[in-house]
FIZADO-778362 format. One line per field, with one value per residue (C-alpha): residue number from 1; x, y, z; residue in three letters. Coordinates in Angstrom, 2 decimals, decimal comma. Last residue first. Example, Ala and Ser with C-alpha at 12.3 -4.5 7.8 and 13.67 -1.06 7.14 Angstrom:
! FIZADO-778362
seq	(2/1)
c1	(13,67/12,30)
c2	(-1,06/-4,50)
c3	(7,14/7,80)
type	(SER/ALA)
This chain:
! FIZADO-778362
seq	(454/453/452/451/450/449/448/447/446/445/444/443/442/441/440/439/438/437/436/435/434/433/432/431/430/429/428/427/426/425/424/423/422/421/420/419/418/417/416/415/414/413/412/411/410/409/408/407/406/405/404/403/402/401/400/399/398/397/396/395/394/393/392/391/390/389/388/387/386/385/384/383/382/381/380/379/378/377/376/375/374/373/372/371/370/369/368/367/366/365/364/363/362/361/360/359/358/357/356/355/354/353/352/351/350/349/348/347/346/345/344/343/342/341/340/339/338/337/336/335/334/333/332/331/330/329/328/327/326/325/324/323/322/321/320/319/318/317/316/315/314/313/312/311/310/309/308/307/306/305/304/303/302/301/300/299/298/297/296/295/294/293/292/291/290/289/288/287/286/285/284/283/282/281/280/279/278/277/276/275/274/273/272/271/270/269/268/267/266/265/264/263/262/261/260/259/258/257/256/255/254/253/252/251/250/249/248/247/246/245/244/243/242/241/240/239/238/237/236/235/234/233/232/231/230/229/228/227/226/225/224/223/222/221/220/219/218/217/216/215/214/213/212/211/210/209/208/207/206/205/204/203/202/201/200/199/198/197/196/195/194/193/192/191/190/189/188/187/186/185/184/183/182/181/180/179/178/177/176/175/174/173/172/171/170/169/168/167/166/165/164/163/162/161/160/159/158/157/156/155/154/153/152/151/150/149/148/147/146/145/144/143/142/141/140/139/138/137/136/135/134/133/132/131/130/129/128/127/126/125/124/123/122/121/120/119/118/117/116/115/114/113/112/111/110/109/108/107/106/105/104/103/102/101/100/99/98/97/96/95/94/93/92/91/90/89/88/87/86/85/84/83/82/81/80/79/78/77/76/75/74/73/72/71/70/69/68/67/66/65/64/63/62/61/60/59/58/57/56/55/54/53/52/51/50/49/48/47/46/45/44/43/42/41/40/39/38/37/36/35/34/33/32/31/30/29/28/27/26/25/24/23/22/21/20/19/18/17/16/15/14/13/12/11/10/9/8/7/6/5/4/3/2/1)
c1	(192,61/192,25/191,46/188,78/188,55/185,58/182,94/182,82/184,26/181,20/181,52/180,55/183,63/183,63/184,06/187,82/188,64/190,78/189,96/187,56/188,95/186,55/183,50/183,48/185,12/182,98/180,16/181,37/182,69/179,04/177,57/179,77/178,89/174,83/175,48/177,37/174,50/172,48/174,06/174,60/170,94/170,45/172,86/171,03/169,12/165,68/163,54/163,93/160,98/161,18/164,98/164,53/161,33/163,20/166,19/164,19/162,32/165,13/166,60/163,63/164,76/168,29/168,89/166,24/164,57/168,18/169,01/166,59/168,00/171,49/171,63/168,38/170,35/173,89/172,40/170,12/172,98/175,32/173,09/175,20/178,43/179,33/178,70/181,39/182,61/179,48/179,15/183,22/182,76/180,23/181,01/183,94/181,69/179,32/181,81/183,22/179,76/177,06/179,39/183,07/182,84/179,22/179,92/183,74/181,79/178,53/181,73/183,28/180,26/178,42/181,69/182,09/178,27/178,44/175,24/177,65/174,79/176,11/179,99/178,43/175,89/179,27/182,15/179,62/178,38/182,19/183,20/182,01/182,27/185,79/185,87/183,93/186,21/189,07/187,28/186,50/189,57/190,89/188,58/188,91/191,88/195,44/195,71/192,30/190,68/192,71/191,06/187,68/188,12/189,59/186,31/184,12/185,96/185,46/181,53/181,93/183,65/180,45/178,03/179,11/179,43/175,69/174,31/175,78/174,25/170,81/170,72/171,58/168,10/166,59/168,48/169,34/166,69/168,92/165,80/163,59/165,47/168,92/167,53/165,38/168,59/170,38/167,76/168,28/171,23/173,62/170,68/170,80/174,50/174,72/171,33/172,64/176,12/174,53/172,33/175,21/177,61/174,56/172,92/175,99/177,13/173,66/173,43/177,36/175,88/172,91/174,29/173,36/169,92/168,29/170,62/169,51/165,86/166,13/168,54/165,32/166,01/169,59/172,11/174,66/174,25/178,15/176,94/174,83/177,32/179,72/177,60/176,95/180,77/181,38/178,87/176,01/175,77/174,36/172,92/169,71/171,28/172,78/169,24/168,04/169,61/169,79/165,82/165,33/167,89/165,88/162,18/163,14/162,87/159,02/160,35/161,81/159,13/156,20/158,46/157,81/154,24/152,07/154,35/157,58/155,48/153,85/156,81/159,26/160,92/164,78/164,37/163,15/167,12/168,26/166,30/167,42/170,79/171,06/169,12/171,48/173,87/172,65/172,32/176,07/176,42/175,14/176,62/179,95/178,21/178,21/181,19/182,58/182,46/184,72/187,33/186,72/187,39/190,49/192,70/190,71/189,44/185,60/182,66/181,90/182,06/180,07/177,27/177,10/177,39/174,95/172,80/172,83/172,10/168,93/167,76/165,14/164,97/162,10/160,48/161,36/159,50/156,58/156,17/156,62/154,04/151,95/152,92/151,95/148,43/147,77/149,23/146,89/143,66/143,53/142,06/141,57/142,86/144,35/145,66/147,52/146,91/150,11/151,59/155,05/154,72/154,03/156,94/158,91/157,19/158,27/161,46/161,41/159,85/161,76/164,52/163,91/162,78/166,59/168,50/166,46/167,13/170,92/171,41/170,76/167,77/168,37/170,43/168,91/165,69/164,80/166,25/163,73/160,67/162,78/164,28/161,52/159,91/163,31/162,83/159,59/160,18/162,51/159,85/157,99/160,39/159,80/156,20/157,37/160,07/156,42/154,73/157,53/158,45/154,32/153,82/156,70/154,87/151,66/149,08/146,47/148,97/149,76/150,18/151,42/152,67/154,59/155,77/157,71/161,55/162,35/160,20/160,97/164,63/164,16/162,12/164,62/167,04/165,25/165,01/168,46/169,52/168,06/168,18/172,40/172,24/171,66/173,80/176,98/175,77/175,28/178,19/180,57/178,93/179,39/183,20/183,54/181,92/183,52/187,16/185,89/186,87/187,74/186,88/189,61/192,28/194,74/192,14/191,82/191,13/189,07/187,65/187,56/190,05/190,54/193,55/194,33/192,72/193,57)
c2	(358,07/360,53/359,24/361,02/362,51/361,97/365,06/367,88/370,41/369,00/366,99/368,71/370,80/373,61/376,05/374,18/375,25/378,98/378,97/376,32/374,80/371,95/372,78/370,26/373,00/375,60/373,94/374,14/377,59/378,77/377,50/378,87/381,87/381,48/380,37/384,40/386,15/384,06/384,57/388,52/388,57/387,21/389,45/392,82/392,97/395,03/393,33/389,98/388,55/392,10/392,15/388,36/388,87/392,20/389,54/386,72/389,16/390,61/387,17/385,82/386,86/387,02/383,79/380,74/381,77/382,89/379,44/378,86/381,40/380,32/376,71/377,20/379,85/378,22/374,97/376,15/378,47/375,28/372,71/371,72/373,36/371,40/373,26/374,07/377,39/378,96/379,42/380,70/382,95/385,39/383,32/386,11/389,03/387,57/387,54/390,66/392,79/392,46/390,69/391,46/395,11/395,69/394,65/396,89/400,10/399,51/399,27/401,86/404,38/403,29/404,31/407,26/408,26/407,52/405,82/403,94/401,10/400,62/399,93/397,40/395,65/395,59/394,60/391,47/390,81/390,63/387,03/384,60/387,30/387,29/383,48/384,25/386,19/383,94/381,52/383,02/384,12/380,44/379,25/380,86/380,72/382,95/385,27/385,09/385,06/388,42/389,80/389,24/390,42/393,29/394,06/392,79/395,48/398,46/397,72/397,33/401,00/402,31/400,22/401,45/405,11/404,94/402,87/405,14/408,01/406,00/405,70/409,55/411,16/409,04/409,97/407,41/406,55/403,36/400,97/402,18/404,10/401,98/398,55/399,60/400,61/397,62/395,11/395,98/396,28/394,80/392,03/390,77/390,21/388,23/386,20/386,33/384,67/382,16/380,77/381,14/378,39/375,92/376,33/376,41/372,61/371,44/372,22/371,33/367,46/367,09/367,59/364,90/363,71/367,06/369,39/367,79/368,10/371,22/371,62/370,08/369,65/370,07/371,94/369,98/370,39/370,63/374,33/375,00/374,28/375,84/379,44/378,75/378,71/381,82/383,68/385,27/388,61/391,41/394,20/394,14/394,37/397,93/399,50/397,29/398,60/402,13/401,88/400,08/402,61/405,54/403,58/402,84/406,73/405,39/403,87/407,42/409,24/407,07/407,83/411,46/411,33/411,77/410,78/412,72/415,54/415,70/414,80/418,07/416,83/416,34/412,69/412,05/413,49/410,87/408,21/408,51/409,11/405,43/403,61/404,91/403,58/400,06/399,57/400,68/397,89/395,42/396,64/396,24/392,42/391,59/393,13/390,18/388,23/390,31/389,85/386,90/385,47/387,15/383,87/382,49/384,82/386,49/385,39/382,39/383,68/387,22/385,13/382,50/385,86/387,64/384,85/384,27/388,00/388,01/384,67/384,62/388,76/388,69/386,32/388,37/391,55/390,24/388,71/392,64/393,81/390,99/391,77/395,68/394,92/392,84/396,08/398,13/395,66/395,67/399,85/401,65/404,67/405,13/401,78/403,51/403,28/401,80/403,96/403,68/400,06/399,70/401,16/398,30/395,75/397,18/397,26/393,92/392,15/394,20/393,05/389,66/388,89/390,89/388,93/385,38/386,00/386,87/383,21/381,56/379,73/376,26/376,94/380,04/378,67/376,21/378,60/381,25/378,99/377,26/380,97/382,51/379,78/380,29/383,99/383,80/383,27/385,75/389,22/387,72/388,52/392,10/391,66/390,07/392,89/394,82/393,17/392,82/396,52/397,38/394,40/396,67/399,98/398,80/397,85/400,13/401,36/398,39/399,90/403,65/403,79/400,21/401,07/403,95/403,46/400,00/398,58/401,85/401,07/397,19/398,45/401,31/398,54/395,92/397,86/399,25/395,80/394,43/397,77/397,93/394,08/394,74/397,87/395,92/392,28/394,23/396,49/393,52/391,78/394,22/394,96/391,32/391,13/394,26/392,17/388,92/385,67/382,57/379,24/377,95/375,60/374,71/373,59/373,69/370,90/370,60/366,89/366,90/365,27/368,34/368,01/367,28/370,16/369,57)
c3	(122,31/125,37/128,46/130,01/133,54/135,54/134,84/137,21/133,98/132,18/128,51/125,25/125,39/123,23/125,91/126,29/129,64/130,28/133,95/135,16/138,53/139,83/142,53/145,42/147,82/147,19/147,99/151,80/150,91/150,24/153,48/155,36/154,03/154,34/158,20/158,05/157,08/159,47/162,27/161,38/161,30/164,68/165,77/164,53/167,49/167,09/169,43/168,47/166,25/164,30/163,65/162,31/160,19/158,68/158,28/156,49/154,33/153,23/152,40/150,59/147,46/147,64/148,77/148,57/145,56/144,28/144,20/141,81/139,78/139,72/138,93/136,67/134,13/134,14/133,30/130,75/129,10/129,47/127,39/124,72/125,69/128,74/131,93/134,71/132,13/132,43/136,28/136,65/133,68/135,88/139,04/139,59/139,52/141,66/144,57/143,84/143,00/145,63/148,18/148,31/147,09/148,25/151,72/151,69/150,57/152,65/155,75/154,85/154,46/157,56/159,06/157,42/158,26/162,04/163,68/165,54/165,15/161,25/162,50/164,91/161,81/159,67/162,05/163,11/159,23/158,15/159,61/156,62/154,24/154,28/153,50/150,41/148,80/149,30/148,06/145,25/144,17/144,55/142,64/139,55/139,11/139,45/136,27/135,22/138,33/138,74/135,52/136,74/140,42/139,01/137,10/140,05/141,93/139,72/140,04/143,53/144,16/141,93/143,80/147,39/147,16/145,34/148,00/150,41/148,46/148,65/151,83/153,16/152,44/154,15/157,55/159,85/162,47/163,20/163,26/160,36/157,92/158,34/158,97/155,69/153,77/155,18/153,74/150,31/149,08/151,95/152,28/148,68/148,31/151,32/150,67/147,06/148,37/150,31/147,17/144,74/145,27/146,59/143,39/140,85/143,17/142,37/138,53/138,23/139,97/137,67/134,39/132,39/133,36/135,01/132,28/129,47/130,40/130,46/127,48/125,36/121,59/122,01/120,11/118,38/114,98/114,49/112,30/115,31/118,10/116,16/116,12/119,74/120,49/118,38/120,09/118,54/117,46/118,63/116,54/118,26/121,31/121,54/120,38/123,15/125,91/125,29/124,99/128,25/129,58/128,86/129,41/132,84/134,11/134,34/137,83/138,80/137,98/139,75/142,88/142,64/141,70/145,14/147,83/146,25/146,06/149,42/150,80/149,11/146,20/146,90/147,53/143,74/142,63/145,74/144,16/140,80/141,70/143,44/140,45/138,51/140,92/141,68/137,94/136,96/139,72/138,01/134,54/136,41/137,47/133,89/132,80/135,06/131,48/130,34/132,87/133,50/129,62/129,25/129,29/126,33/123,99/125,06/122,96/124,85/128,43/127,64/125,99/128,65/131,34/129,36/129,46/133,48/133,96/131,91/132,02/135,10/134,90/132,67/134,94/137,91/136,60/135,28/139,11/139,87/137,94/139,47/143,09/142,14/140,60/143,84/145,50/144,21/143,76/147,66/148,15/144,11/145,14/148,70/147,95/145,19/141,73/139,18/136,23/137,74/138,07/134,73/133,63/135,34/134,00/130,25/131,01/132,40/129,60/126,65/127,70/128,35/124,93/123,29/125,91/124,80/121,05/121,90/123,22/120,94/119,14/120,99/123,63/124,58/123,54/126,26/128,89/128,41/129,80/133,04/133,90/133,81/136,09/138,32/138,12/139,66/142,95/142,87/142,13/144,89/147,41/146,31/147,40/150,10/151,35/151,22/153,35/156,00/155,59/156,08/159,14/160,42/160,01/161,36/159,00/157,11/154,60/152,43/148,67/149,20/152,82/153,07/149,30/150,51/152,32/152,08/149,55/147,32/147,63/146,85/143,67/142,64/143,03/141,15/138,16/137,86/138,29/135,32/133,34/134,01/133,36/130,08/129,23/130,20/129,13/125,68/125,67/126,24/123,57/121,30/121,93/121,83/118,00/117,01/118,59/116,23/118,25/116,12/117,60/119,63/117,93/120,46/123,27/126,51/129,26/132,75/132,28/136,06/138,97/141,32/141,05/137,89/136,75/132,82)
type	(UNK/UNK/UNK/UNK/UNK/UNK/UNK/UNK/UNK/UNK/UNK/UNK/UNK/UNK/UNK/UNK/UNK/UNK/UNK/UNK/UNK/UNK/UNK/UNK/UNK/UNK/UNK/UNK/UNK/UNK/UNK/UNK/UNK/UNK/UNK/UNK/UNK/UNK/UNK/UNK/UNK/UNK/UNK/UNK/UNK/UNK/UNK/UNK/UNK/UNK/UNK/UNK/UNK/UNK/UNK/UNK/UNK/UNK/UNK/UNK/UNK/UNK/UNK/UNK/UNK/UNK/UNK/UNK/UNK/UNK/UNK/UNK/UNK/UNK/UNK/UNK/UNK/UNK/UNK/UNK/UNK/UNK/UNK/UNK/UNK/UNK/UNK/UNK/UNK/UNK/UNK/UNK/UNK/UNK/UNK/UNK/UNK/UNK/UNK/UNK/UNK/UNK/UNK/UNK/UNK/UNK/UNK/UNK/UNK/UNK/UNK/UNK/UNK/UNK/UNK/UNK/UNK/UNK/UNK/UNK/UNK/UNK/UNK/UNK/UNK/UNK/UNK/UNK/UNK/UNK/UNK/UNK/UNK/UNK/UNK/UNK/UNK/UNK/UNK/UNK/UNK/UNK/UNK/UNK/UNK/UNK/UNK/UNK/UNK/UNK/UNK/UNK/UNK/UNK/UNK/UNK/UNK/UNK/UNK/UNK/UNK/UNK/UNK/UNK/UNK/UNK/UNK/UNK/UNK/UNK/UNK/UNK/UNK/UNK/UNK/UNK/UNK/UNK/UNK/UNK/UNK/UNK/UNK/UNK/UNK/UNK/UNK/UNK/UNK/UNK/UNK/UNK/UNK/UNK/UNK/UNK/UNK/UNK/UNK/UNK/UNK/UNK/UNK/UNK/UNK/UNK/UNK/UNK/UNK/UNK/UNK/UNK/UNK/UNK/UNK/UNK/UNK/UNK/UNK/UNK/UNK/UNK/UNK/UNK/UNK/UNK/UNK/UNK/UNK/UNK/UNK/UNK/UNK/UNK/UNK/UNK/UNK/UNK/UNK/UNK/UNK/UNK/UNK/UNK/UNK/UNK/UNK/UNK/UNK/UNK/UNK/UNK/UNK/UNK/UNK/UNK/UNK/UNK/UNK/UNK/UNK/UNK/UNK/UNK/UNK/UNK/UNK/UNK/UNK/UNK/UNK/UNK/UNK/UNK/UNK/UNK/UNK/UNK/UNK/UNK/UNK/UNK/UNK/UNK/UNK/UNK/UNK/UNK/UNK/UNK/UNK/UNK/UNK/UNK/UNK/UNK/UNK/UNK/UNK/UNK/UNK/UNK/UNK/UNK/UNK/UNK/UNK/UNK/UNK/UNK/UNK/UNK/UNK/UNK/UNK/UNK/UNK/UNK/UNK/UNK/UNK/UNK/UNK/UNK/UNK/UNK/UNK/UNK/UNK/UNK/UNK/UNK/UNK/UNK/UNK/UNK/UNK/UNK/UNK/UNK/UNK/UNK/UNK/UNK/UNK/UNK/UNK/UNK/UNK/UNK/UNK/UNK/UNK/UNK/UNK/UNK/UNK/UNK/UNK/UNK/UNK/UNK/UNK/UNK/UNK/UNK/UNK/UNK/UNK/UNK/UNK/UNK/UNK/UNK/UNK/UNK/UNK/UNK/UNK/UNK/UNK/UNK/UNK/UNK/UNK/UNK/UNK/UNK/UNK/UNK/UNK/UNK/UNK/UNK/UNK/UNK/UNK/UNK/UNK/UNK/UNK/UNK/UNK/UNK/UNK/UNK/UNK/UNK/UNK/UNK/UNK/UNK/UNK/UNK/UNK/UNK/UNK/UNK/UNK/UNK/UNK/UNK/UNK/UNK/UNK/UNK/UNK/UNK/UNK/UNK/UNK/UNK/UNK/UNK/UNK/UNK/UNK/UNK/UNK/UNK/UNK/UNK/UNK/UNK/UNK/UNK/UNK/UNK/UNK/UNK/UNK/UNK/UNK/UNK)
């Protein structure tokens, strides 16, 4: 038990049995999964930062056109909580592969549609309506995705290697962020013209490869262990929303508050920077996405280590620690990026997407699912973090362009704010229990008083 923290934290002798095809499966799955999810907000956020402003809101000035279209991407967030609200009533009802297989085929399919979308040029205001409802699609499909392959990941793996696997998550996340990388840089290569006219739709129909990949992978999933007793105990809930408002009100708001900050953090390194890049540093195009690329592939190794060194030490304490750096690195950042010098830039994209696009995350992968009890934990997991993303990642681009604008083009009223949505974090931090190698069977919360036991 976590004594000192004072919460029903406990393990348990008799685990439910873990099949190693069954791991190896579920691994693949949050892997492949989160690969599309990311994949497809990246080439979004990438497009929003260095087309959309041309293609869907042309007749405003270029920094009405970056605000514009930041909030079409923002849009994209706001409706991941409502996903998130509809998808969570089956996961822990039906299971939690059902919902991974539905979301799926919702954002892969919202993302091809964006390729096949007219221009303003074409059709004049129904473009980018057509575009803010492809990317609403988007969101909702993306409300459970990342939250159930973490549940999934968390309750499949074998206790004392459960964040490592589970971090797989935010590996597939960063897989993402590089595909999506190469596919811009292979569009960049096309002259303008080219790139202007069909280039771009390319690289959002390129969707359909890993959509594909994805789901051949998760229609042979199978369900974790801990669902599977959950169903044979008949314990699942009728309504895990409703569940989670009465019972587990206090891990819902601790999840939110743990996560909002950090998706502001995580949010503005991918997305914002490439536009503070383009349009305020005069960097070259052509050079974003590599650094993006650079960047996701050293923070998809990180979230791994981060994973297994939660393991050996806590939960907590890793992220902490994590955290805390990213409560002083916006300054270094923001005066490495005004050098203008490509190693630099490099370094520090390297170090932002290690701690907070990947490490950070990483870590809450098992962290998130392990404060829930077991009836109602893929609801809980799923509202705690994409409401708060509402709040972080997807108005957070918006936020800084709004900030950069309102000021002339200083970066330190973003770095204020980057580093208010820190602090932030480690004040939550601190009311969170420790979770490592709990009892997943546990009807009870890890922030629940401590029972006596008979």
């Amino acid at each position: 038990m976590d004594t000192a923290t004072g919460s029903s934290v406990s393990t348990k002798e008799s685990e439910p049995h873990h099949n190693p095809a069954a791991v190896r499966r579920a691994a693949w799955a949050g892997l492949i999964g989160t690969t599309l999810e990311q994949y497809d907000f990246v080439i979004y956020g990438t497009a929003s930062a260095l087309i959309f402003n041309q293609l869907f809101f042309p007749n405003i000035s270029p920094a009405a056109g970056i605000i514009a279209s930041f909030s079409a991407y923002a849009v994209g967030f706001l409706a991941r909580p409502l996903g998130g609200l509809f998808f969570s009533r089956y996961g822990d009802r039906l299971g939690r592969k059902w919902v991974l297989v539905a979301t799926l085929m919702l954002m892969g399919g919202a993302t091809m549609a964006i390729g096949l979308l007219p221009t303003y040029e074409q059709v004049g205001l129904l473009a980018p309506t057509l575009l803010v409802a492809c990317r609403f699609l988007q969101g909702f499909g993306a409300g459970a995705e990342q939250s159930g392959g973490a549940t999934l990941l968390t309750e499949t793996a074998q206790i004392g290697r459960r964040g490592r696997l589970a971090a797989l998550v935010m590996t597939g996340a960063a897989l993402g962020t590089a595909l999506g990388a190469i596919a811009w840089i292979l569009a960049q290569l096309l002259p303008d013209d080219q790139l202007m006219a069909w280039g771009w739709r390319m690289v959002f129909l390129s969707s359909i490869v890993v959509t594909v990949a994805a789901f051949i992978i998760r229609r042979k999933l199978s369900e974790s262990p801990v669902f599977q007793e959950l169903k044979a105990a008949q314990e699942r809930p009728k309504a895990p929303v409703k569940e989670v408002f009465k019972n587990g009100k206090k891990p819902l708001f601790i999840v939110m508050f743990m996560t909002v900050g950090i998706s502001a953090q995580s949010y503005t390194y991918q997305v914002f920077m490439a536009s503070y890049m383009k349009n305020d540093l005069a960097i070259d195009p052509t050079f974003i996405p590599k650094v993006l690329l650079v960047g996701a592939i050293c923070g998809g190794i990180a979230a791994y280590g981060f994973g297994i060194l939660s393991d050996k030490v806590g939960r907590k304490p890793v992220y902490i620690g994590i955290v805390s750096l990213l409560v002083i690195l916006p300054i270094p950042t923001f005066m490495a990026l005004d050098t203008g010098s490509f190693i630099l830039i490099t370094v520090v994209m390297i170090i932002g997407f290690i701690l907070a696009c990947q490490g950070a995350v990483g870590v809450t992968m098992s962290y998130f699912p392990e404060i829930f009890g077991a009836r109602y934990r893929y609801a809980g997991v799923t509202l705690g973090r994409e409401f708060a993303s509402v709040f972080g990642g997807g108005i957070a681009p918006l936020i800084c362009a709004g900030l950069i604008t309102a000021f002339s083009g200083s970066w330190v009223p973003v770095a204020v704010y980057m580093m208010i949505m820190a602090v932030s974090v480690l004040i939550a931090s601190a009311f969170a229990p420790e979770t490592r190698d709990r009892d997943l069977t546990d009807l009870a919360n890890a922030t629940d008083p401590i029972r006596e036991k008979v």
